[in-house]
C-alpha positions in Angstrom: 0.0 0.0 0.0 0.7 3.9 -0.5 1.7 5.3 3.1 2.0 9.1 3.7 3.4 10.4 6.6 2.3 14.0 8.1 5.8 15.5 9.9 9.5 17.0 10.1 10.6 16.1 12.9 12.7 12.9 14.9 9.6 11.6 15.8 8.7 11.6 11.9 12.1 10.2 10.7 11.6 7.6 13.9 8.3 6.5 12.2 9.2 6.3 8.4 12.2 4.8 9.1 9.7 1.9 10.9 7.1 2.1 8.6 9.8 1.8 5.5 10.6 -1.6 7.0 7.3 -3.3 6.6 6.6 -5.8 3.8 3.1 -4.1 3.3 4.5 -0.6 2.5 4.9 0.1 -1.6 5.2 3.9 -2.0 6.2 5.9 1.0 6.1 9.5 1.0 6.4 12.0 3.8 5.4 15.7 4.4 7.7 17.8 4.7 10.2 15.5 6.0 13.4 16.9 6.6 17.4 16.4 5.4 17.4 13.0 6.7 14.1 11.5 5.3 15.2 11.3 1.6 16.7 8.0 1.5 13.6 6.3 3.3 10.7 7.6 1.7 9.8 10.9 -0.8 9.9 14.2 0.9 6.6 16.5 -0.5 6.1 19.8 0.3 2.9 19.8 1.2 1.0 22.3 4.0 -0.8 20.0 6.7 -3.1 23.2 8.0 -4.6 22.7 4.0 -6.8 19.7 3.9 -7.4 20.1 0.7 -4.1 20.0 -0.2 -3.2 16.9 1.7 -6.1 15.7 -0.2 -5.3 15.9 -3.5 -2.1 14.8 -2.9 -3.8 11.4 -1.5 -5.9 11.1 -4.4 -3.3 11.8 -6.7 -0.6 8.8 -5.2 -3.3 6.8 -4.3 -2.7 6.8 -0.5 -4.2 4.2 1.4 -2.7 5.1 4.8 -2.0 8.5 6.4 -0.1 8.5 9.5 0.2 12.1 11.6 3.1 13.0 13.4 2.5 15.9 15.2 0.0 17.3 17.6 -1.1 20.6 15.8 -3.0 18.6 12.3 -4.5 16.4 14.6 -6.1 19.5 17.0 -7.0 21.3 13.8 -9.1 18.1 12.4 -6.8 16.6 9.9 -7.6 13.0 11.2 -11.8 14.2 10.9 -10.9 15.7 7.1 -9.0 12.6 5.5 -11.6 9.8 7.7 -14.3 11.7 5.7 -13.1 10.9 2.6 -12.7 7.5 3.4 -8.7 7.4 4.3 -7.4 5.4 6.4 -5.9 7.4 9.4 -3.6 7.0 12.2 -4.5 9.8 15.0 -7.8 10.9 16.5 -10.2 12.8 15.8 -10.1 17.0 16.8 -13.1 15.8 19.2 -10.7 13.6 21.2 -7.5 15.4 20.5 -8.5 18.0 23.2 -7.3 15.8 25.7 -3.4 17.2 24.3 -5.3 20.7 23.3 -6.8 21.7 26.2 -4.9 21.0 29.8 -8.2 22.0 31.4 -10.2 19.7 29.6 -8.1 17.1 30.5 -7.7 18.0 34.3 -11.7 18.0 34.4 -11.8 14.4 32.9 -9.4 13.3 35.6 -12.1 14.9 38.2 -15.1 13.3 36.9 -13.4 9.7 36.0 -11.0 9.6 39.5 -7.9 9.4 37.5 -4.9 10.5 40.1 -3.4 14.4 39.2 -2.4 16.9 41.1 -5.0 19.2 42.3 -5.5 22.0 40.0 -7.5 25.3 39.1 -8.5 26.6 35.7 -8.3 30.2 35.3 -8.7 33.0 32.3 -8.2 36.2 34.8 -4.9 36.3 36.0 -5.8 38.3 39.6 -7.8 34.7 40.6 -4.9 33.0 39.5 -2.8 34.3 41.7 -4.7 34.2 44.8 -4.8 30.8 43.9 -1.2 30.4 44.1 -1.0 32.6 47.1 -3.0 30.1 49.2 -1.0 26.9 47.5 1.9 28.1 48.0 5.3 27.3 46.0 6.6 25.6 44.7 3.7 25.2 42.3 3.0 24.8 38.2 1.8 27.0 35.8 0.4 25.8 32.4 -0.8 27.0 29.4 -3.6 25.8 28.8 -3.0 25.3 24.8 -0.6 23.6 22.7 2.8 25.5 23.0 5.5 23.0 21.8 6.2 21.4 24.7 7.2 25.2 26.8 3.9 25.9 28.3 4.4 24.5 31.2 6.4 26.7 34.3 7.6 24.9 37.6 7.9 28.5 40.0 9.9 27.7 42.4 8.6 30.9 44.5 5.1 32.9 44.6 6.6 35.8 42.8 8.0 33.5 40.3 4.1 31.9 39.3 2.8 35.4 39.4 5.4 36.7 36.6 4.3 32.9 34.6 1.1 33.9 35.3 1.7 37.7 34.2 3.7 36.2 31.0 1.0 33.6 29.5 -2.1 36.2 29.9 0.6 38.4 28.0 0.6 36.5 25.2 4.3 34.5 25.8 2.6 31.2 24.2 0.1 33.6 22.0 -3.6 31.6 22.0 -2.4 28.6 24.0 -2.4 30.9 26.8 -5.8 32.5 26.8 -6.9 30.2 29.7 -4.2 28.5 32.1 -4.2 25.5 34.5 -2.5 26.5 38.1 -1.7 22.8 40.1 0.1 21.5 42.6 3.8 20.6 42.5 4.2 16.5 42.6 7.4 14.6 44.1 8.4 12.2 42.6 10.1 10.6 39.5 9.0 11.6 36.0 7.8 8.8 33.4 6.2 8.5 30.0 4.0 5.6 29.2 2.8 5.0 25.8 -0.5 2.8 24.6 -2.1 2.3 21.4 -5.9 2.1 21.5 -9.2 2.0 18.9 -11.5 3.3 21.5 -12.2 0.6 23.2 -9.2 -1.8 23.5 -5.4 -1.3 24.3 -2.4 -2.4 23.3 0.6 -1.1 25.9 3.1 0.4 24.0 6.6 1.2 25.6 7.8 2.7 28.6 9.9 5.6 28.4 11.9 9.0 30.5 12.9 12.4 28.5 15.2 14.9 29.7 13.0 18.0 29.6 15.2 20.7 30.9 18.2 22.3 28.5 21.0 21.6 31.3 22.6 19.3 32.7 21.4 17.8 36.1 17.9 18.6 34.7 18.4 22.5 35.2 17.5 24.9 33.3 14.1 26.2 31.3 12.0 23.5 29.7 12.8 22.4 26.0 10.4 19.7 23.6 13.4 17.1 25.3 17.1 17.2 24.9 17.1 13.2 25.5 15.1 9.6 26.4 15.5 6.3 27.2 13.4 3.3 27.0 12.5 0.9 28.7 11.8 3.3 32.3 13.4 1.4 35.4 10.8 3.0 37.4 8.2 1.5 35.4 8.1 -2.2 36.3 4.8 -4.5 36.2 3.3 -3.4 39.1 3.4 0.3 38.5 2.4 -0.2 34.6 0.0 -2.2 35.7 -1.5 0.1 37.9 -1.0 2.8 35.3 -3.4 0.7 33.0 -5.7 0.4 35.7 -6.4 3.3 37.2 -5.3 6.1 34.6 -5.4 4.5 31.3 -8.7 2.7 31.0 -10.5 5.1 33.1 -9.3 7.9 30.5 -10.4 5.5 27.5 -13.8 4.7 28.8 -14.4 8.3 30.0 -13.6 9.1 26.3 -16.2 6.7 25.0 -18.5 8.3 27.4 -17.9 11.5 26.6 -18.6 10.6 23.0 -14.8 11.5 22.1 -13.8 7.9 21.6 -10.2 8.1 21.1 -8.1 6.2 18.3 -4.5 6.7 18.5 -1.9 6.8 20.6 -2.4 7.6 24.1 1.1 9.4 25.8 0.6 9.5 29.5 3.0 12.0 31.5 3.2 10.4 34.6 4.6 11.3 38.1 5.5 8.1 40.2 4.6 9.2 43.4 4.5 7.4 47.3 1.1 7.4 46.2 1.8 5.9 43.2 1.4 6.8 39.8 -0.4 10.1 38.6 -0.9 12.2 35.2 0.9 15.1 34.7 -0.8 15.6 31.3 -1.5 13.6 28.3 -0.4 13.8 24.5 -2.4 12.6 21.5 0.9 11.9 19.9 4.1 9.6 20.2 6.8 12.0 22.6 9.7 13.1 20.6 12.3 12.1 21.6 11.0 9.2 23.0 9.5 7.5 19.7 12.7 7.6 18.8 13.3 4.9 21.5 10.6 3.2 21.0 11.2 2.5 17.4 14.4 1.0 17.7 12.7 -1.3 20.4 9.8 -2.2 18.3 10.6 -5.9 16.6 7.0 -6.0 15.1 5.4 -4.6 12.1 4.4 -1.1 12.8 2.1 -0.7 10.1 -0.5 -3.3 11.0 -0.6 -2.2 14.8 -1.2 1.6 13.6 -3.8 0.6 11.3 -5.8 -1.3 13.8 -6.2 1.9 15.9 -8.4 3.3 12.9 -10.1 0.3 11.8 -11.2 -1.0 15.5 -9.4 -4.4 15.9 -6.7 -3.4 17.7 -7.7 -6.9 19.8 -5.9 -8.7 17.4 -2.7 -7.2 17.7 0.5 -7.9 19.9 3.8 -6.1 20.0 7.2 -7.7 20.5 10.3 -5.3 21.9 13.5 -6.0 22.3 14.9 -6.3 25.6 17.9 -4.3 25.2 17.9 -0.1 25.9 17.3 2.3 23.6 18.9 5.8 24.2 18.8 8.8 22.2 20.9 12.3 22.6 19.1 15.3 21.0 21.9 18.0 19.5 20.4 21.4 19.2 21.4 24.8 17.6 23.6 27.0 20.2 21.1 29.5 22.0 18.2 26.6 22.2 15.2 27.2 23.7 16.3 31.1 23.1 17.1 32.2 19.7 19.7 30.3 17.5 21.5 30.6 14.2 19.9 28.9 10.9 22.0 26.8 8.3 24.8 26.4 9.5 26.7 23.2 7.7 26.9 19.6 10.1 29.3 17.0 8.5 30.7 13.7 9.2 27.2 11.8 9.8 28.3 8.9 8.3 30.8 8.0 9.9 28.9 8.4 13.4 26.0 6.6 11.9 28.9 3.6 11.2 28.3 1.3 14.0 25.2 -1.2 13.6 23.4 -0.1 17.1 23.2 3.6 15.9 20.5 5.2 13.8 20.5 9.1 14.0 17.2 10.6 13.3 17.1 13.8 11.5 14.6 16.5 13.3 15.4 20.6 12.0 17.6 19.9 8.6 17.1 20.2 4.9 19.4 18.8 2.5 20.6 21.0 -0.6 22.7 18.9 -2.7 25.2 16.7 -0.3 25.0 19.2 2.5 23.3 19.1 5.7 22.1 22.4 7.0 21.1 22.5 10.4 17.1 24.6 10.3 15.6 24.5 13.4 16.2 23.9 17.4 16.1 20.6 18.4 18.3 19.4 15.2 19.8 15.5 15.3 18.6 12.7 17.6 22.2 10.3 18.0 20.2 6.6 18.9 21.9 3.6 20.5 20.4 0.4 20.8 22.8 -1.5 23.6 22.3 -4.4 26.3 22.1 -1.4 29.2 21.7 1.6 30.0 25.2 2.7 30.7 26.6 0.8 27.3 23.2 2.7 25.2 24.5 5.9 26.6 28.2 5.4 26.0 27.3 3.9 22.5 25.3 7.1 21.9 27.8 9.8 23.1 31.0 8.2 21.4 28.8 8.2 17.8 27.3 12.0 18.6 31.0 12.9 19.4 32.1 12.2 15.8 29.6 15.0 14.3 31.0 17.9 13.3 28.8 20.5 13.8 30.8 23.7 16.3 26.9 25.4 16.3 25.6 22.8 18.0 25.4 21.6 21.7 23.9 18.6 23.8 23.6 17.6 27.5 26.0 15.3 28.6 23.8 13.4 31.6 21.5 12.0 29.5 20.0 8.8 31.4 21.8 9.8 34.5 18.9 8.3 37.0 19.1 5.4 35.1 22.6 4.8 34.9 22.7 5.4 38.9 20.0 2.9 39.6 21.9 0.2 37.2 25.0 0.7 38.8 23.5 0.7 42.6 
């Protein structure tokens, strides 16, 4: 079959370069793709806010599948546009998608289904905000309550540092994400991302992961869309995933049903792993980038059919297999990222850090113009080792990445550091 993948972006490279394996894919195209998409599949430059556009296009190649990347199309109704017309697509509809485009929304589902997250208030006056925080206390988190690229979300520290969030998102920092933010309680604990595929109705649990949100080392620093991952999670072992399933997953699915937003997709739960247990931070209607990245060099099965299942309700007969070994992934950025940073600037030597068997690097801001590799946005190559631990993945990963020469770039040197410690306690 034709395939079409919506994206630019590690997470897009991560799933072509997946999907390009499978014995039922033909013609592969992807849109836009970036610099390192061209080998694997047909970069087209095609718009994903014009359906009728991406349309055409699918008529035209005869595309049979559609598979969307990123969280904006599938907010804006992509998924709802190409289902109407009888397409075949991976990614739910704009109904459910407000679970990732609305925090409030979500933070209310949580409240009416009893799925465990932090208490919370939802706010579009920025004086009851902060009295809100001034009875909390710090430290305490202030969110967007849009989509803002992964930034929207502020851990103050102190009261005066929530009320300048607060002051910064009603000023328009994250433009119309932040017309309406969430204020909620700061949880302790250790961060985790579990990932499940569903058609609405059943699951399939998909990988277990922890990003690196923060630009510096030690986990310091302003928040980025992830500057590293690694999968499997230590912290998530049967009894917490199973718990997750229980008590946050299926609750959210059914409530979804209920709601009459049944969700088909992939479900990315933020977690917090707290004495309590586990609770959501948040949710995404997407894979996380960069932990698909992970994930896909983990995944033994066929992608394809488990994807397709999602849309066509028979997810039931599905299994995945993984591979027991790690998978760990080091994003390099452009100098100055999450700030401003310089625009194609020239990396070189890829190949020879892409030599070793265990390492894939996935291509997120590049473009290719002739042989050349120009680095175009921030968050630029994700360097992927697939090893027997932790401590070999990251060592795998950092002595391929440290053959790239690119002087405008810059990574963090920890990545996996929690998991490294527990492994070597």
């Amino acid at each position: 079959m034709n395939i079409l993948v919506i994206g630019s972006g590690g997470r897009e490279h991560s799933l072509t370069w997946k999907i390009a394996q499978s014995p039922l894919v033909d013609d592969l195209y992807v849109a836009p793709g970036n610099g390192g998409m061209g080998e694997i599949a047909t970069c087209v430059n095609l718009d994903a806010s014009n359906h009728d556009e991406i349309i055409d296009f699918c008529r035209n190649k005869n595309i049979e599948f559609v598979v969307i990347g990123p969280e904006a199309p599938l907010v804006d109704g992509l998924s709802d546009r190409l289902t109407a017309e009888n397409i075949t697509t991976f990614g739910p509809s704009a109904a459910a998608a407000i679970l990732e485009g609305s925090k409030g929304f979500t933070k209310d589902l949580c409240a009416k289904y009893n799925i465990p997250t932090a208490a919370y208030g939802r706010f579009s006056d920025a004086d009851a905000a902060k009295a809100f925080v001034a009875e909390k206390g710090a430290p305490i988190v202030i969110k967007a309550d849009g989509l803002a690229a992964g930034k929207g979300v502020i851990i103050a520290e102190e009261i005066e540092d929530a009320f300048a969030a607060i002051d910064d998102i009603f000023g328009g920092q994250f433009g119309a994400a932040g017309a309406e933010l969430v204020v909620e309680e700061f949880l302790e604990g250790e961060e985790a991302s579990f990932f499940v595929l569903t058609d609405g109705e059943n699951i399939l649990p998909f990988g277990t992961a922890q990003d690196h949100k923060r630009v510096g080392e030690g986990d310091t620093g302003p928040n980025t869309g992830g500057m590293g991952a690694y999968s499997p999670a230590p912290v998530m072992d049967e009894v917490m995933i199973k718990r997750t399933i229980n008590e946050i997953i299926m609750p959210t699915v059914k409530g979804m049903r209920e709601e009459g937003r049944p969700f088909k997709g992939v479900l990315f739960a933020g977690l917090m792993i707290t004495n309590k247990g586990p609770e959501l931070i948040e949710y995404n209607v997407r894979f996380g980038d960069p932990e698909c990245q992970c994930l896909m060099m983990r995944l033994q099965s066929d992608l394809v059919p488990a994807l397709m299942a999602c849309a066509q309700g028979n997810l039931g007969q599905i299994t995945a297999e993984w591979s027991d070994e790690v998978a760990l992934n080091v994003v390099m950025a452009a100098n100055g990222y999450p700030g401003s940073y310089e625009k194609n600037t020239e990396i070189k030597n890829l190949a020879a850090a892409e030599e070793a068997d265990n390492i894939v690097i996935f291509h997120a801001g590049t473009k290719k113009e002739g042989n050349t590799i120009l680095a175009t946005g921030g968050r630029v190559l994700n360097v992927t080792a697939l090893s027997p631990t932790v401590t070999e993945a990251k060592n795998d990963a950092y002595k391929a990445l440290d053959k790239i020469d690119w002087p405008q770039g810059f990574c963090r040197r920890d990545i996996g550091w929690r998991a490294v410690e527990r492994e070597n306690s």
